[in-house]
N, C-alpha and C positions, 0 to 999 in steps of 0.2 A: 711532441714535435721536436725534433731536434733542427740546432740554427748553426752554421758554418759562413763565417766572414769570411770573403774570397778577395774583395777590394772596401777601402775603406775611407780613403781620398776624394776630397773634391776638385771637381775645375779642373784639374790636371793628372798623370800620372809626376812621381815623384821618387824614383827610384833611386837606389844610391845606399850606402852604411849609416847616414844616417836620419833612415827612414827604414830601416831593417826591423825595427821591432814591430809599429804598429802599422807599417805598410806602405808600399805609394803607389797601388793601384788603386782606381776611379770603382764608383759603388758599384756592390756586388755581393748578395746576400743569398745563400740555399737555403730553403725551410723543405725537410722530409718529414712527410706524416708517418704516424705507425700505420697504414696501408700502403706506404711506398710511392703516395703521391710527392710528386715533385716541384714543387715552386721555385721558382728564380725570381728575386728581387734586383731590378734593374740590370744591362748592359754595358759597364763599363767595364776599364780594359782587365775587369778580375773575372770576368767571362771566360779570358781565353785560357786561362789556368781550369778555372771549372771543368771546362770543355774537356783539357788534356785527363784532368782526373776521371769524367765519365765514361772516357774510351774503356777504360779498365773496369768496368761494370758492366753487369750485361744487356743486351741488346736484345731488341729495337728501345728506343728513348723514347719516354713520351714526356715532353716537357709541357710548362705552364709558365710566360714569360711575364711579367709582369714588371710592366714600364709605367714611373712616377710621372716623369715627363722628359721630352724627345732634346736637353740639351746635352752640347755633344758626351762631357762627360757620362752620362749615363748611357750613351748609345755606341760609345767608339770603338767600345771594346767586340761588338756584336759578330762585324765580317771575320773575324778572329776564332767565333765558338768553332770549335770543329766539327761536334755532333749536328751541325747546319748544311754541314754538306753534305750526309751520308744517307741514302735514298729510304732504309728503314724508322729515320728520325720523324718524329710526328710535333711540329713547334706551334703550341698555341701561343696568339701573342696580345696582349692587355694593354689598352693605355688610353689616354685621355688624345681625341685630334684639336684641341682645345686654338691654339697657336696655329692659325690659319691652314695649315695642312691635315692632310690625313697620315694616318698611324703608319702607312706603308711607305705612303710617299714621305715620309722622314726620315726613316730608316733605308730605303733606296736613293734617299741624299747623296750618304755619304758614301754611296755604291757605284755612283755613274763611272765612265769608266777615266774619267780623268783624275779620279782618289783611286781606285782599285780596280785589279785585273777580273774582279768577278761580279755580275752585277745580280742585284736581291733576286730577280725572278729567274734565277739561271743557280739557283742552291738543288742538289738532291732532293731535299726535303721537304715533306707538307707542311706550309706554312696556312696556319689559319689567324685571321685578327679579328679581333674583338678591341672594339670602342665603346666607351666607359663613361656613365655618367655619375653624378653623387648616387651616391644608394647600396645597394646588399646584390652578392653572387654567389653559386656557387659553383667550384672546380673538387669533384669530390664529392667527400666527405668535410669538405673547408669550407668555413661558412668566407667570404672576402666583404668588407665595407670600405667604401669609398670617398673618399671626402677631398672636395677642392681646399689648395693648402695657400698660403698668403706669399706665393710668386709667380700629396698625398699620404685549453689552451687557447689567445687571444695574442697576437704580439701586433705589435702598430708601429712600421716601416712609415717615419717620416723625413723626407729629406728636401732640400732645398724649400724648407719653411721662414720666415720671418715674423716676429710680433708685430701684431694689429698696431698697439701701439708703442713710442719707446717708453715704456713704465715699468717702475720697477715692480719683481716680485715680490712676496709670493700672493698678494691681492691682484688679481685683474678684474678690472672693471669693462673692458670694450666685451661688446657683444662678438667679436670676433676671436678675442682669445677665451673667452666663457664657452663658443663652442667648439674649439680646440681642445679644451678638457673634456668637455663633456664626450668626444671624440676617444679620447683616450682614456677613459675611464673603464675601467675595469680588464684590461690589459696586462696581460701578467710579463711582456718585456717589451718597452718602447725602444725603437732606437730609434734615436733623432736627431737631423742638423744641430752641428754643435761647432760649428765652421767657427767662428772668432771668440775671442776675450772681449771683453763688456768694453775695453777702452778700442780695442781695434774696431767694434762694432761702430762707436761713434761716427765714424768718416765714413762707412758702408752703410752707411741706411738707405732702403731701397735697393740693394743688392741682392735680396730672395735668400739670405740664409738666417740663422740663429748664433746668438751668441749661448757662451756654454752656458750662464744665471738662466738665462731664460730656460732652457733647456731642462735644468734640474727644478727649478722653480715648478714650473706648469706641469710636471709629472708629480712633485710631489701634494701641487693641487689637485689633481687625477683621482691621487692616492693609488699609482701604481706601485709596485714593490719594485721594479727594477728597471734600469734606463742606460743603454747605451752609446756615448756620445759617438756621435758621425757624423763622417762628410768632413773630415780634416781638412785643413789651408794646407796648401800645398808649401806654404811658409814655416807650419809647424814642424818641425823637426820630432824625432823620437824626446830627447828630453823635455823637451816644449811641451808636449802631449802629455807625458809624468806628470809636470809639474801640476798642467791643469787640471788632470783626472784628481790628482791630490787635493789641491783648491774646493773642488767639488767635494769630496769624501768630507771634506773641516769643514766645510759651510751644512750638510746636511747634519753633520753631528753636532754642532752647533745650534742650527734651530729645534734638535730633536725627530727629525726624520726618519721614518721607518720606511729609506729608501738607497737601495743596492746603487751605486753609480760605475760605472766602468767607462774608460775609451774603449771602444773597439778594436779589435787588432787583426790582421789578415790572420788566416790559418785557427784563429780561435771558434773552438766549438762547443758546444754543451745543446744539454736536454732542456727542454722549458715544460714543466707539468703542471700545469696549469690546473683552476677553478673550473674553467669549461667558461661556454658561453651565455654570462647571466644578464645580459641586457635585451631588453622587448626589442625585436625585429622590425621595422617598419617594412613596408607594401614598398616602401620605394625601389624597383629595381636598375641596378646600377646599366641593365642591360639596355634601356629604357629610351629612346632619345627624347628628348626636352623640350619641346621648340619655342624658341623663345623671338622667332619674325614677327613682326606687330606691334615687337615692345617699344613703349614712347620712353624716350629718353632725353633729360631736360640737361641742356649744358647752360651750366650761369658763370659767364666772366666777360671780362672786357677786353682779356688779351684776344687779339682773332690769331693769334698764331697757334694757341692752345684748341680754339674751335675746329679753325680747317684743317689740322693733326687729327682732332677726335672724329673728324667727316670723312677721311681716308680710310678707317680701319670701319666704323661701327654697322655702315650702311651694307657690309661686306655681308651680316647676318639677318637684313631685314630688319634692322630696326630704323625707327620713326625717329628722327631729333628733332629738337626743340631749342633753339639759342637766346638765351636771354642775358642782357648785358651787364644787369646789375642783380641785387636781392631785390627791391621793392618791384620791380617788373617781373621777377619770377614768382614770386607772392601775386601777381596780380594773375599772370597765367597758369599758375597750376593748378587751379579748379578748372579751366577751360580745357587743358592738356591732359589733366590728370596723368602724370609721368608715373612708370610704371619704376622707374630711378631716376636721381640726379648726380648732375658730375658739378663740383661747385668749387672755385676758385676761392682761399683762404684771404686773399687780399681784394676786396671789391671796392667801387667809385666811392660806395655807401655803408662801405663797414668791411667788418669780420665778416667772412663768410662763413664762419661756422657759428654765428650771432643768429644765421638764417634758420639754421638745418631745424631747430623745433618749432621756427613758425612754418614754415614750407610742411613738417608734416599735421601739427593740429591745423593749418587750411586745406589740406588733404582729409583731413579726416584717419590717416594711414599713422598709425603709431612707430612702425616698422618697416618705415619707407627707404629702402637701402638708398644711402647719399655716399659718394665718394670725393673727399678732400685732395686737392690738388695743394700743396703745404710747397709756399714759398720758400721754406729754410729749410729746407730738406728734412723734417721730421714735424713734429705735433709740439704742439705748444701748451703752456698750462691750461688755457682759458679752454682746450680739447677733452679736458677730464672729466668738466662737469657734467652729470646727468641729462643735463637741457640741451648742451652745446653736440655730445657725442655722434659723433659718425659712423660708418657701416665699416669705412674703410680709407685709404688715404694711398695716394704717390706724392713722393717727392718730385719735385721739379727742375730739370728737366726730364718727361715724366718719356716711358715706352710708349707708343702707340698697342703695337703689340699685345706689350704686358693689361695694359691699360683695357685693350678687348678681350683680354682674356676672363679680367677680374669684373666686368662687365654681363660678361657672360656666363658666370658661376652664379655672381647672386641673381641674376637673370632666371637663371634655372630652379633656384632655389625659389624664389618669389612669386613670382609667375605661374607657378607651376603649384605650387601650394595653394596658390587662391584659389588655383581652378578645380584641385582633386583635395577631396576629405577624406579620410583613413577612418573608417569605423567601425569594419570590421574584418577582425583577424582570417577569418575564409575566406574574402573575396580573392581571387586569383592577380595578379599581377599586371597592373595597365589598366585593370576594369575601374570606368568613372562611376563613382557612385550617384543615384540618381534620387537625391532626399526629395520628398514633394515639396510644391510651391509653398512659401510661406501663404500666400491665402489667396484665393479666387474673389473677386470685385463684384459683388452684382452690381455692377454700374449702370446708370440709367443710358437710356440710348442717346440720349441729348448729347452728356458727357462725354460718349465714345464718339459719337460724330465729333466733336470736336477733335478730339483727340489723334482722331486719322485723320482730319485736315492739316494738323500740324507734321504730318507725314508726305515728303514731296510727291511721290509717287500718288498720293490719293487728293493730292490739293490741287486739280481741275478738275473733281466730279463738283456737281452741284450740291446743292443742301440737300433734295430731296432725295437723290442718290447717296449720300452719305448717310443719313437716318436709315435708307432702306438698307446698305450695308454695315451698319451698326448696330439692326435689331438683332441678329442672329450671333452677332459675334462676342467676345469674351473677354475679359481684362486678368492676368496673371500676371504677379509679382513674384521673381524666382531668384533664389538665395545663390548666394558663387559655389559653382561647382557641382550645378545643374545641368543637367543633357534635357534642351529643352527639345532637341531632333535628337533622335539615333540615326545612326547609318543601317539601312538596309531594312527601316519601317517603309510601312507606306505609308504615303502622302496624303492627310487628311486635309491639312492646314496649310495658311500662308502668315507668317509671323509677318507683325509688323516693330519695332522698336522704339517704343518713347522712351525710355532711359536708360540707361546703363549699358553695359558692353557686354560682347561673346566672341567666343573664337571657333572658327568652324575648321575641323580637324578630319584624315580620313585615315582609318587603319588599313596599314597593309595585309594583303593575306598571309597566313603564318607567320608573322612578325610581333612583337611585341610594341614596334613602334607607331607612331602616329604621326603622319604629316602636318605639316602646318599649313592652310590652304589659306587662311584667312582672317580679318576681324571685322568685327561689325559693332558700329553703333547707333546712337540714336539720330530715327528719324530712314532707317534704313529697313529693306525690307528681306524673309530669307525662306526658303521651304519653296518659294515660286517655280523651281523648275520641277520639283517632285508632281506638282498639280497640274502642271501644264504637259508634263510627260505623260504622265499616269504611271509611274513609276516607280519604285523602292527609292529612300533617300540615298545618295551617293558620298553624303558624309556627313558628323554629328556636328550638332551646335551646342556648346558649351559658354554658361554664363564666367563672367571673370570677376563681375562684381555684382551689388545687388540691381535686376535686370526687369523692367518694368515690359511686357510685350501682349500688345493685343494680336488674338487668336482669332481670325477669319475660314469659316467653312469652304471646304477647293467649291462647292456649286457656285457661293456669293461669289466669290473672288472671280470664276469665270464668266459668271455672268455680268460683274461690272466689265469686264474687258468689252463683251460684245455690244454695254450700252454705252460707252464711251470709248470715242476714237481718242481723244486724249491720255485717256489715261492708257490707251492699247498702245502710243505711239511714247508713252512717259516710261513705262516699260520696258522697251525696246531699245529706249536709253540706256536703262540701267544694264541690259543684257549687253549692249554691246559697249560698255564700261567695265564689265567683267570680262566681256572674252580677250579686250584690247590690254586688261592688266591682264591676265593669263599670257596671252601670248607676248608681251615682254618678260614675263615670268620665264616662259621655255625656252626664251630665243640666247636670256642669258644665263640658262642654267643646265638646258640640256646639251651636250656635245655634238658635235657630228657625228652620225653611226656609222662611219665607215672607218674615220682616221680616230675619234674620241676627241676633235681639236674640239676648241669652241667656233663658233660660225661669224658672221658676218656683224649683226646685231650686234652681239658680245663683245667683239672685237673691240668696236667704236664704242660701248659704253665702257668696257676695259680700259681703254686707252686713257680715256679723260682721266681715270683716278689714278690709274700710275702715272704716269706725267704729273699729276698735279706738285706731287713729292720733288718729281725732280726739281719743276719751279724754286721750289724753296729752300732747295737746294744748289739751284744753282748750275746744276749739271747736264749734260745733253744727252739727245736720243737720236737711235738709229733707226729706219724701218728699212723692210726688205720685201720687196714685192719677189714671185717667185711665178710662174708659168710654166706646166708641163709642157713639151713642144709636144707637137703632133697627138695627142692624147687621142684625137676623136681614130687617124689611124690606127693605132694601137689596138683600140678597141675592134676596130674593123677587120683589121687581119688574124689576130691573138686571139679575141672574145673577152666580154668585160669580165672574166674573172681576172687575167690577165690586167687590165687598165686596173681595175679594184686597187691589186698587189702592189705598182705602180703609184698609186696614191698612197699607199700607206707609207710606201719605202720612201716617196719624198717628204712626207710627214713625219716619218721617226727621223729621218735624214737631221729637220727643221730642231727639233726637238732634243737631239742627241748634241748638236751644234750650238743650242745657246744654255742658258741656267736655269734655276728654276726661277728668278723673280723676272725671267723677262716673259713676254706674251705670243704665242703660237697660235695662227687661227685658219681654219681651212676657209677662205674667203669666196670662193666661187667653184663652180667645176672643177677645172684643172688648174687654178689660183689658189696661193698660198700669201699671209700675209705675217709676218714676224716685229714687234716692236721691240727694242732690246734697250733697256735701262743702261743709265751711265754709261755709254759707249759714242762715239764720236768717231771724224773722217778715219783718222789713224784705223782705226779697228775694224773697219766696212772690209775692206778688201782680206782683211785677214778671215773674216769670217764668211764671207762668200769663199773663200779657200777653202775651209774648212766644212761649211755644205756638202762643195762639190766632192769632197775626197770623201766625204762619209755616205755621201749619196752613190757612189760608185759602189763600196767597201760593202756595201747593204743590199744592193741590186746581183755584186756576185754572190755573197754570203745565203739570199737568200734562193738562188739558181732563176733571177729572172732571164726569159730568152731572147732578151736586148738589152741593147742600152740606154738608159736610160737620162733623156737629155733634158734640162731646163734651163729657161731665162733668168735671169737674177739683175733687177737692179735694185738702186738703196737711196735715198735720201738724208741728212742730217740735218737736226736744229737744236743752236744751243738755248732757245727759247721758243720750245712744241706750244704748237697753236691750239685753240680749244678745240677742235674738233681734230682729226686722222688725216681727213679728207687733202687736204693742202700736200702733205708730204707722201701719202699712196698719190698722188698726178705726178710730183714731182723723180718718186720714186719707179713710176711708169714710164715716164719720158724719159729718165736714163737707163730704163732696161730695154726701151725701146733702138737710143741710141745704140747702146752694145752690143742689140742685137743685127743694128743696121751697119755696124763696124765689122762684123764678123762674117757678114754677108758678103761684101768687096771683095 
């Protein structure tokens, strides 16, 4: 495989004499196989050189773009490639949407047309994206492994990484850089964030990069043979760089290291011929999504400023919180909660909070219960080192929200996800849950199990002698994590009921390798009821999460209790339509509008509440903007609604085009459009009603509609938004009512 540095700079580009040796473009790595496959390691501004060099190669491109993550230095350079605009170009493009967006919409960021005259979906080229989760790929004859990093022949591209903890090498002890080695082990040339000096490190903790010790330290624990430093400060100059790659070179020869160190330099190229690939492959594929909605999540502090930060970003993924104020209260609910993580405050009413982290997991039972330190003094402290005290992971404080969800959502995936799938055999195909039999079948007496459904709500208004009767025929199973006690697409024999332990009910898409997250269930709940009541195939599996206690009801009993009790036929009917009511706020704020792709009406208002919430504490105001097509129902009448369709859409790109990405667009009604726009105030209302209307024109001729096309607009402001929407759409109604009744005179 041969490797070609194109950029080699972090944070910034850095151009100038002296930065002429080892570069001041932003990352940028070519890896060519001996089959002529092509990889591209990140998007920064050494793209646009690549690019020029490709023209002069021959044609059509098929590239393989592979993105660490979407900040800007590794993306800015992208609008730049040139082989992107040329209609033979074929661009697949890799990366993590980890950081609230998706992989496109990141990269069409920095496209809109207020940064540049070209916008993403408007390139020659075939752009295909792939979204990436921990695990194994391939492009090729390339095997790719994936691994979330601490802010991602064998070579191991790691950049904007930092240590778990700040400890010196070349011993690590945190579970997080132990699997950072084990990541790079066997690696024939790492290159990795080498952004600071040990002493500049100290005042950037929590900045997402590596100093250069760590850097040669954790490779030469790897025991890779070569390592080159990346991701320069844009402060290091050309001699700066000398010195330290020097540094490194005396320290290695010193401890006896049988390990190659270089900085990086643009234009430097060489062959890497490697060992080959000698590590066991896991089934995990990177292609794979995760889902990690359900997960309970336990926050323990007493600051509430750190809580309602962590309640803006986490619920965003479906996870369950949990607030508890001090350690001894979270010690009391974590057997009741069973958190699937914690996020836990370093200074609490009643201690160290990292005094907690091994009794919170020995009262868990969970050896391996990923905790996350929120560290008062911006880094770990001694009393962190110890084997009892150690954490999963840490932020400094004042911590990202963001970031915060990001690293949430890794060991998330990691956890979660593990308990539920056991790897045991090298043929199973990829995705497939393995399905080990029950640790043991119960001949339990009927007495037994009639009780046992009694403590089940759905079955505690039959009578005694109806419970014995539906307890003769029925079964007791005990099922180990990471049991399919449904599959999808069986029939329906059974109706599960749940005395203990948990599962998550998941549905595969067709041809997909992924799996939806539909659900979870625990005790005292029941599941399999609509397969029997349909008479139907399952419509999706149920999977244990932990060990899962469930009695097995025959679909005859189960139907025939319905027909001897109206109770339990009307205790049913509950739970049905407790499911359909979380479904359908599940859709209302997840699925789009299919005509514009806004969000709807629903959305809109539970949207609102969590963006607002921000600005509170912050301090800052919001605008909304009510919008009405006029005449629409005409339109329709004379044109035909494909016409009104087109009409709707161009005032929704209109909306869209006219504010950013963190403010909120929602198609509200009919011919109603509603806009909430972050940090903006009186001053800015009129300016952006300006600008609607001139993009809403600009887009009615552009796209040849055969009128023109007219709307009401008015706006409301508060510099302290109220809980709910509702107050400021009247407000914002009655002034567009006004304007329109001004325009009418």
């Amino acid at each position: 495989m041969r490797v070609r540095f194109w950029g080699t700079r972090g944070s910034i580009p850095t151009p100038g004499h002296r930065t002429a040796v080892y570069g001041g473009n932003t990352s940028c790595v070519e890896l060519t196989t001996t089959d002529g496959t092509t990889l591209v390691l990140d998007s920064g501004t050494g793209i646009r050189v690549l690019g020029l060099d490709m023209l002069r190669r021959p044609s059509p491109h098929r590239i393989h773009l592979l993105i660490g993550h979407t900040h800007w230095d590794h993306i800015q350079g992208f609008p730049f490639f040139t082989p992107a605009f040329l209609p033979g170009t074929e661009l697949n493009i890799y990366g993590s949407s980890t950081f609230q967006r998706s992989l496109e919409d990141s990269l069409s960021g920095q496209m809109q047309y207020s940064y540049f005259p070209v916008k993403l979906k408007e390139l020659a080229s075939r752009l295909h994206y792939t979204e990436l989760e921990e695990g194994f790929f391939r492009i090729g004859n390339v095997l790719v492994e994936t691994q979330y990093l601490n802010h991602t022949s064998t070579i191991a591209y790691v950049t904007d990484h930092e240590p778990f903890w700040n400890s010196p090498g070349p011993v690590f002890q945190h579970p997080g850089d132990q699997r950072h080695i084990e990541f790079l082990r066997g690696a024939d040339l790492v290159i990795h964030d080498a952004q600071y000096t040990s002493e500049e490190y100290r005042t950037k903790l929590g900045w997402g990069h590596s100093p250069a010790d760590y850097a040669t330290d954790i490779c030469a624990a790897a025991g890779v043979p070569r390592v080159a430093l990346f991701h320069h400060d844009p402060t290091h100059d050309d001699e700066c760089l000398k010195r330290l790659e020097e540094i490194q070179r005396s320290r290695v020869t010193v401890m006896g290291w049988p390990l190659d160190v270089f900085a990086a330099a643009e234009g430097m190229e060489f062959e890497v011929a490697g060992r080959g690939w000698e590590r066991t492959v896991a089934e995990s594929s990177a292609l794979a999504r995760r889902p990690i909605a359900g997960g309970r999540v336990m926050i323990v502090s007493a600051q509430q400023g750190d809580v309602a930060a962590i309640e803006q970003v986490l619920p965003d993924d479906g996870l369950r919180l949990t607030p508890a104020p001090d350690g001894r209260t979270a010690l009391d609910l974590v057997s009741v909660y069973s958190p699937d993580l914690v996020i836990i405050n370093t200074r609490l009413t009643d201690g160290d909070g990292a005094s907690f982290i091994q009794l919170l997991r020995s009262r868990l039972g969970k050896p391996d219960l990923p905790i996350i330190l929120l560290t008062e003094d911006g880094g770990a402290t001694d009393t962190l080192y110890s084997a009892e005290s150690i954490a999963t992971d840490y932020l400094a404080k004042p911590f990202s929200p963001p970031m915060l969800r990001t690293r949430v959502r890794a060991w998330l995936a990691r956890t979660m996800n593990g308990n539920a799938v056991e790897v045991t055999s090298p043929a199973r195909r990829v995705g497939e849950i393995p399905e080990p039999a029950a640790d043991h079948e119960l001949p339990a007496s009927t007495g037994r199990l009639a009780e046992a459904l009694a403590s089940i709500p759905l079955f505690a208004t039959l009578t005694p002698d109806l419970l014995e009767h539906l307890a003769s025929r029925a079964t007791e199973h005990t099922y180990p994590p990471g049991h399919v006690i449904v599959r999808q697409d069986d029939v329906g024999l059974h109706t599960y009921a749940i005395v203990s332990g948990r599962a998550r009910v998941v549905e595969s898409l067709p041809d997909s390798p992924v799996e939806m997250f539909l659900g979870e269930l625990g005790a005292g709940e029941i599941f399999g009821e609509l397969g029997v009541l349909r008479e139907r195939p399952r419509s999706a599996s149920v999977v244990t999460l932990v060990r899962t206690r469930c009695i097995a009801i025959l679909r005859e009993d189960f139907l025939e209790m319905l027909q001897l009790s109206r109770e339990m036929s009307v205790a049913l009917l509950r739970v049905l339509a407790g499911r359909l009511y979380e479904a359908d706020r599940l859709l209302a704020r997840h699925v789009p509008d299919p005509l514009t792709g806004l969000p709807g009406r629903r959305a809109f208002h539970e949207l609102y509440r969590r963006l607002t919430a921000g600005t509170k504490r912050r301090g800052s105001s919001v605008l909304v903007l009510v919008v009405d097509v006029v005449h629409l129902k005409d339109i329709n009448d004379r044109f035909g609604y494909s016409v009104g369709d087109d009409v709707l859409r161009t005032v929704a790109d209109a909306l869209v085009e006219s504010s950013r990405s963190t403010d909120l667009v929602a198609r509200y009604g009919g011919d109603e459009f509603a806009a909430l726009l972050i940090e903006a105030g009186a001053k800015d209302a009129e300016v952006v009603v300006h600008r609607v209307q001139q993009k809403l024109n600009a887009l009615a001729l552009y796209r040849g509609l055969p009128l023109t096309v007219e709307c009401s607009i008015g706006y409301s402001v508060s510099q302290n938004p109220p809980e709910t929407a509702d107050e400021l759409l009247r407000l914002a109604d009655e002034h567009m009512q006004g304007r329109r009744s001004s325009h009418t005179k």
